[in-house]
N, C-alpha and C positions, 0 to 999 in steps of 0.2 A: 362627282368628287365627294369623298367619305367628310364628315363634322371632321376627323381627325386627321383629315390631308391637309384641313383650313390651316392647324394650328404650326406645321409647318414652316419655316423659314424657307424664303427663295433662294434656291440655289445661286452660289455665287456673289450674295448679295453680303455675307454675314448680318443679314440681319436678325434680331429676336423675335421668337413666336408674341403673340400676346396673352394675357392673362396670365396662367398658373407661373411659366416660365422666368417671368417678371418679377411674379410677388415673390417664389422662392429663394430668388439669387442676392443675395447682399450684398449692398451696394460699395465697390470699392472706397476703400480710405484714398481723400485727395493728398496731394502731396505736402498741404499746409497740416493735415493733420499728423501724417505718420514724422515730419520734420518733430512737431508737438512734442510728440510720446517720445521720442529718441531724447527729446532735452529734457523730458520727465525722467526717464531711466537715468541718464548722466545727471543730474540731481541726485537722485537717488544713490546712486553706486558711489559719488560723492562721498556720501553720510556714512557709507560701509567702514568699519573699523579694520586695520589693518593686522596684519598678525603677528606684528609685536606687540602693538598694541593688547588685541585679546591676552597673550603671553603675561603682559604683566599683570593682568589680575590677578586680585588675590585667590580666588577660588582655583582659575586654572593653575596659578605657579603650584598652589598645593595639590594639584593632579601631577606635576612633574616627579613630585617623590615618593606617587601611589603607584605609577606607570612611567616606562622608559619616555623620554622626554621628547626621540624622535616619532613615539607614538603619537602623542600630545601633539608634537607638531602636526602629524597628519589630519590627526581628526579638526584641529583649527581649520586649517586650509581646506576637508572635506568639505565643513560647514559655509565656510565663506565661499566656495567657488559654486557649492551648490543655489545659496542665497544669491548670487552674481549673475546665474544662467536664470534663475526665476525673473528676476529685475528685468534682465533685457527679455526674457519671453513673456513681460509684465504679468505676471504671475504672483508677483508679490508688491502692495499695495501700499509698504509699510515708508512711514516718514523718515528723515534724516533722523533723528532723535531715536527711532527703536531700535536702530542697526548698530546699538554703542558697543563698545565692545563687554560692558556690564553685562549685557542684555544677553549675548553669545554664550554667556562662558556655563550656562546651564543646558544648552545644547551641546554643545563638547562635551559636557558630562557626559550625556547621555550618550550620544555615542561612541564614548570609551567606554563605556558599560555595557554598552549592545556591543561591542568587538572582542571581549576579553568574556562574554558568560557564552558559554556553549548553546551552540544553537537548536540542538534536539531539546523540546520540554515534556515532559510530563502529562498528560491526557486521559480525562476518565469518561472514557465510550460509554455514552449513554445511549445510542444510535440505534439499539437493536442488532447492528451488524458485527457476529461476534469474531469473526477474520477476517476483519476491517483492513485493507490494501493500505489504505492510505494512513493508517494509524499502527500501521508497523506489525498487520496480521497477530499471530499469535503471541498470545502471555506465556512463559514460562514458568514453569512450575518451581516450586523454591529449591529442589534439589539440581535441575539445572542450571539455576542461578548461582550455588554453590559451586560448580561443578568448574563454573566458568570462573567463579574468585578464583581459587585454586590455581588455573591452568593461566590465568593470566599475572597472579603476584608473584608466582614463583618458578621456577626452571621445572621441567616436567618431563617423562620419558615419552613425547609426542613420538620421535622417531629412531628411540633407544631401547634395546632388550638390557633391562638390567642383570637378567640373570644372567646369559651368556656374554653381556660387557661388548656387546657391537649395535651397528645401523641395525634401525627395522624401519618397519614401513608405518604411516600414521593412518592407516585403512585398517592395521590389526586391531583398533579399538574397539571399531561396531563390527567387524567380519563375523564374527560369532552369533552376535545374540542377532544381528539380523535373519541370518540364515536359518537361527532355531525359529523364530517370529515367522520368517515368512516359507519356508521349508525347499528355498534356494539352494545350489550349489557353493554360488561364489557368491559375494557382494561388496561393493566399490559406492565412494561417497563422493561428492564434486558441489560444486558451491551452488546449483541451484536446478532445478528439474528439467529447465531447456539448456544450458551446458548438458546434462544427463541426455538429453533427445541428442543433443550434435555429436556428441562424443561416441555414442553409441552406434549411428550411422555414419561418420569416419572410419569407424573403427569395423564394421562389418561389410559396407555397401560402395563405397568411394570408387568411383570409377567405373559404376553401374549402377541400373537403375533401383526403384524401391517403387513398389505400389500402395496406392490410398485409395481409399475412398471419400470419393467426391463430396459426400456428409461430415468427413473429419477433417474437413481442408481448413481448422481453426486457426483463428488470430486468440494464441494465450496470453496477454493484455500488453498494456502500452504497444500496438502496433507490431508485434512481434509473432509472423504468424510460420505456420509449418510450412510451407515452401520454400520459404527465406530461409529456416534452418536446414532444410534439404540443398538448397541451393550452397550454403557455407558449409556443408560437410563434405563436398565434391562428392556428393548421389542425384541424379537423375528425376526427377518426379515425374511418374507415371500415377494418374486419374483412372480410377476404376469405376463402373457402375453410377448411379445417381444420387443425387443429395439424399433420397429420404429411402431407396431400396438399391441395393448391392448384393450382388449374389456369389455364392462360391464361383460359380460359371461366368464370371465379370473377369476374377481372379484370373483363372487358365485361359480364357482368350486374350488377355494383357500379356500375361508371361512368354518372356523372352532368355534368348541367352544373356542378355546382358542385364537381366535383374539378377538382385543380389538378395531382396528381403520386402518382406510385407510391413510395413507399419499400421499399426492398429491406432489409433488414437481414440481415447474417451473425452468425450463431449460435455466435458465437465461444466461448461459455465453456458453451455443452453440446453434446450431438448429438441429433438425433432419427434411432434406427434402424430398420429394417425396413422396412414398405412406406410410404415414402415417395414426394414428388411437389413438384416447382415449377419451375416456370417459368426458361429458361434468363436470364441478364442481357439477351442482344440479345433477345429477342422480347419480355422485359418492354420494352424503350427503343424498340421498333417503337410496342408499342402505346400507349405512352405520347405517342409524337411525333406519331402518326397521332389522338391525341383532342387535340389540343394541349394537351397537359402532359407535365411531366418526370421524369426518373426520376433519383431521389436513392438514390444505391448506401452504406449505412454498412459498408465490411468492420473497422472497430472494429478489427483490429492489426495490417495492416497491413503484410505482410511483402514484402519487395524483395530478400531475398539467394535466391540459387537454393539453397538446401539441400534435401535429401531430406528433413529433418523436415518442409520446407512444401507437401508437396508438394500436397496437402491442402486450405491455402491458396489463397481464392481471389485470381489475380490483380490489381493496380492498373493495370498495363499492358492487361491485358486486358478487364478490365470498360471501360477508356476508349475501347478499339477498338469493344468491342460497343456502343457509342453512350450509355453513361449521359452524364447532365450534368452528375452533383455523385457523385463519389467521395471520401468523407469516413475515415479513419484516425487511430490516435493516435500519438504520435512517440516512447511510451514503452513501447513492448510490443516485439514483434517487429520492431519497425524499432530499437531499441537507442539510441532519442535520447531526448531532455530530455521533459518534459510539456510536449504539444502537438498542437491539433487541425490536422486537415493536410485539405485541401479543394483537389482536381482537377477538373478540367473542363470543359466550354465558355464561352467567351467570356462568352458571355450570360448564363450562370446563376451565373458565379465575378463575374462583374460587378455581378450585380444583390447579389450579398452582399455586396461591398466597397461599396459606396452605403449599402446598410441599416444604420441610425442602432445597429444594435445592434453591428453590426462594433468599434465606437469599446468598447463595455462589455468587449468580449472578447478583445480582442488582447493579442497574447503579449507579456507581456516582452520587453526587450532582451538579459537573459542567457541566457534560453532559447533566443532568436532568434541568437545567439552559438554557441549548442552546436547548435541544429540546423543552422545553415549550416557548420559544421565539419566537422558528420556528414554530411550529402549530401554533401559533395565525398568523404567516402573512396569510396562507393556507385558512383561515376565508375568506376572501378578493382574490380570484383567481388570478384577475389579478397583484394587490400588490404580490402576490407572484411570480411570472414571473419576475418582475422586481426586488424587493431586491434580492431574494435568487439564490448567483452569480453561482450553479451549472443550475439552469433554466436559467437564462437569460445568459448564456452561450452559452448551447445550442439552445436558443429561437435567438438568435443573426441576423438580416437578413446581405446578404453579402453585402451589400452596405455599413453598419458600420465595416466590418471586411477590406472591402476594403480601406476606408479611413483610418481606424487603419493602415494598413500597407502602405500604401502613407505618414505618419506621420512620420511611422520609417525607410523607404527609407531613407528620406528627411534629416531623422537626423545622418546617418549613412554616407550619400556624404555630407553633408556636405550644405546643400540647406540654401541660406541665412544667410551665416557664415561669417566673415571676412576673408581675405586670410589666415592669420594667423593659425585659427582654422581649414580651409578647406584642410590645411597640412594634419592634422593631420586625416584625413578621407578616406573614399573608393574612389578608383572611379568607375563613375555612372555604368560602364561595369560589375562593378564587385558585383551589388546588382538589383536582381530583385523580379519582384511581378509575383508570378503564381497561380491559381489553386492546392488547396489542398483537403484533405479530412481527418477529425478529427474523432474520437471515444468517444461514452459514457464513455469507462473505466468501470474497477470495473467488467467487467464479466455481462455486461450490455449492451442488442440489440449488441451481437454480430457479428452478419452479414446488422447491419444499418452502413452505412457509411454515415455521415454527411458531406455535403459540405461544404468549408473552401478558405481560402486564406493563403498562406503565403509569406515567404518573403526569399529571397533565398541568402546566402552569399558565391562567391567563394573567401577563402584566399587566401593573395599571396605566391604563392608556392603549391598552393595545395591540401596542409596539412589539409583535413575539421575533419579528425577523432580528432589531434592535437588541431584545435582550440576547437573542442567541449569539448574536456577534460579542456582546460584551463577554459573554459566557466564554467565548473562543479563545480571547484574547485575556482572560484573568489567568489567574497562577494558581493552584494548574487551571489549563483550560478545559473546558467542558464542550462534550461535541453531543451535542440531541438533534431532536428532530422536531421541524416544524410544522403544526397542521390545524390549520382553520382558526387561526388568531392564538394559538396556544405552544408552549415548547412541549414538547413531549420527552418524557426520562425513562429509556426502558429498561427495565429491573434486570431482566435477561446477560445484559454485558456491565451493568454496573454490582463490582464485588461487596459482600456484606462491610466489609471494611473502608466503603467508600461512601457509606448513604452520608453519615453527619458531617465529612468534608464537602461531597456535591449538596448540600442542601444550605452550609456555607457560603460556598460559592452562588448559588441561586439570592441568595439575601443579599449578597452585597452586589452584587449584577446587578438589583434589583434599586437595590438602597441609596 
């Protein structure tokens, strides 16, 4: 018999092994105790104030004629039934004496305050990651921000020809300058790049199959991957060739009568290295056109500025020459616009998706349709667009301007050129440095490009870097950096010249 058959319980027996199983299991409450704690809570919930009580204070009475009175009501009762359930899940510790209703009426504030101030705040990404998911991807540029005043204070010809005084369509906005941009036939907009994937295989493939390869069988984030949108388009998914090589001849031994279209998908948020294999775009759209079906291209971000970081990047202009019929993109990654799916390509296949009854579920807003028409027209002009639109010139940044950005906010953080007084109140110089970084696209975007960066390095006192970054979080605005080896880090990269003396604010009084 094994050392660990010993420790074993007999069958039958319920009895407990010895040793580790013993020490670990904590030892039931007797009944005299948990009787205890039930008449400790009942004491306790005793002492709780009632809510009329809270009502008449003075403080709350004077929230009744800041705020509807039934709100007031609620947030008392929130507070008290929340305090109620800690009590009995003894969770809260506090005497008959603190539960006054005096004692309340400054939490009812606050949670009138927290329910009446809108919950989206304000964030200055210091993270390095410049189409940050989670911080609302791309900044807009100020003339789309304008664009979007405009379209949302006042009545606007979203779906009206003023000249000939009837209905139009709100796709006439960007139909043009897209088409010039990317050298398309047609082009149609929908509220984000995977409605553009579903819409596009509805609209061409439903009811037949569609082929992939096995290497593009992505999850485009939160869980959302291409078979599931194959599967909700009523198309087929047929697997061609292998994860890392796929060959034209994977293609024609798949094909059937009942495929309808090729889908290309770009591998935008990983790579596959080494000995790899697939098919260029024109010969997938030969072979697509020669079985009559289409070839649906997703490049998923999308990029139109000529920078050396894209270089990488496959084409929009190009994949349309090489003959795809549906080149699909999102308008919030590397193109630097609003959330929006963006869908190029021939007449016939951009046509059959503006018909399909799904087009009507998926179309974009009119404020997004605002800021994306804003954003194409800077793209007219290459290198204007470089420079307004803050997700490129972000990235286009050389490090000599990141560097002085961060000499800026050294300087304002010890205290450089301050009165004594003020330079109290600051680092010192030991405790703030400027080093070599390296920033990210974001967004699932050149994932294996690492951009070089600078940042700016804070150790607090005490230590504590995880501590201050949370406080950093949680100030007005909050501040999101990066933590590494007892220090926050501030990357110059995604924080704008107009933000160093606000975050270095914020850094002092985190600190302070």
């Amino acid at each position: 018999m094994s050392d660990d058959s010993k420790e074993q319980p007999a069958k039958g027996t319920g009895a407990q092994p010895k040793g580790r199983a013993q020490k670990d299991t904590p030892p039931a409450k007797s009944a005299a105790a948990k009787k205890h704690a039930r008449a400790q809570s009942g004491g306790v919930l005793r002492g709780l104030a009632a809510v009329d009580e809270v009502l008449r204070q003075p403080t709350v009475a004077a929230l009744c004629e800041r705020y509807p009175r039934a709100l007031v009501v609620d947030a008392v009762r929130a507070v008290l039934d929340r305090l109620r359930r800690e009590i009995l899940e003894q969770k809260a510790e506090q005497a008959a004496g603190d539960l006054s209703a005096a004692m309340l009426a400054p939490w009812v504030e606050a949670l009138l305050i927290a329910a009446v101030t809108p919950s989206l705040r304000r964030v200055i990404n210091a993270s390095g990651v410049v189409v940050h998911t989670n911080l609302g991807r791309s900044v807009l540029p100020v003339e789309a921000l304008e664009a979007i005043v405009i379209a949302a204070a006042s009545y606007s010809d979203l779906e009206f020809d003023l000249g000939a005084g009837e209905r139009a369509s709100r796709q006439d906005h960007v139909h043009d300058v897209l088409c010039t941009l990317t050298g398309a036939e047609d082009a149609l907009v929908v509220n984000n790049n995977a409605a553009a994937v579903l819409l596009a295989l509805a609209a061409t493939s439903r009811g037949g199959d569609v082929l992939v390869s096995r290497g593009q069988l992505v999850e485009i984030g939160d869980s959302f991957r291409i078979p599931d949108i194959l599967v909700e388009s009523g198309a087929a998914l047929v697997e061609v060739g292998t994860t890392n090589r796929t060959y034209l001849k994977d293609y024609e031994r798949a094909w059937s009568e009942r495929a309808r279209a090729v889908l290309r998908v770009h591998t935008s948020n990983y790579r596959i290295v080494g000995f790899t294999s697939e098919p260029p775009v024109g010969e997938l759209a030969q072979f697509a056109h020669e079985h009559g079906g289409v070839l649906v291209d997703n490049l998923g971000s999308g990029a139109l500025a000529d920078l050396d970081l894209f270089a990488d990047e496959p084409s929009v202009g190009e994949s349309i020459a090489a003959g795809a019929d549906v080149v699909t993109f999102s308008g919030d990654k590397l193109l630097g616009g609003p959330q929006a799916g963006i869908a190029v390509g021939s007449a016939a296949a951009i046509g059959a998706m503006r018909r399909h009854p799904l087009a009507r579920a998926v179309r974009i807003d009119k404020l997004d349709l605002a800021a994306l028409d804003a954003l194409l027209r800077l793209y007219l002009d290459p290198a204007r667009a470089i420079e307004r639109i803050p997700t490129l010139a972000m990235l286009a940044a050389p490090e000599d301007a990141l560097q002085a950005r961060a000499a800026r906010l050294r300087d304002a953080l010890t205290g450089v050129g301050a009165s004594a007084e003020q330079k109290a109140l600051c680092l010192a110089a030991d405790d703030v440095a400027i080093l070599a970084s390296v920033a990210r696209a974001g967004a699932g975007a050149l994932p294996i490009t690492e951009v070089p960066s600078i940042a700016v390095a804070v150790a607090p006192p005490g230590g504590d870097a995880e501590g201050l970054a949370a406080r950093l979080r949680r100030g007005e605005p909050g501040v999101v950096g990066r933590v590494h080896e007892d220090h926050v880090l501030f990357d110059m990269r995604t924080v704008r010249d107009d933000e160093v003396a606000e975050l270095a604010a914020c850094v002092l009084v985190a600190i302070g």
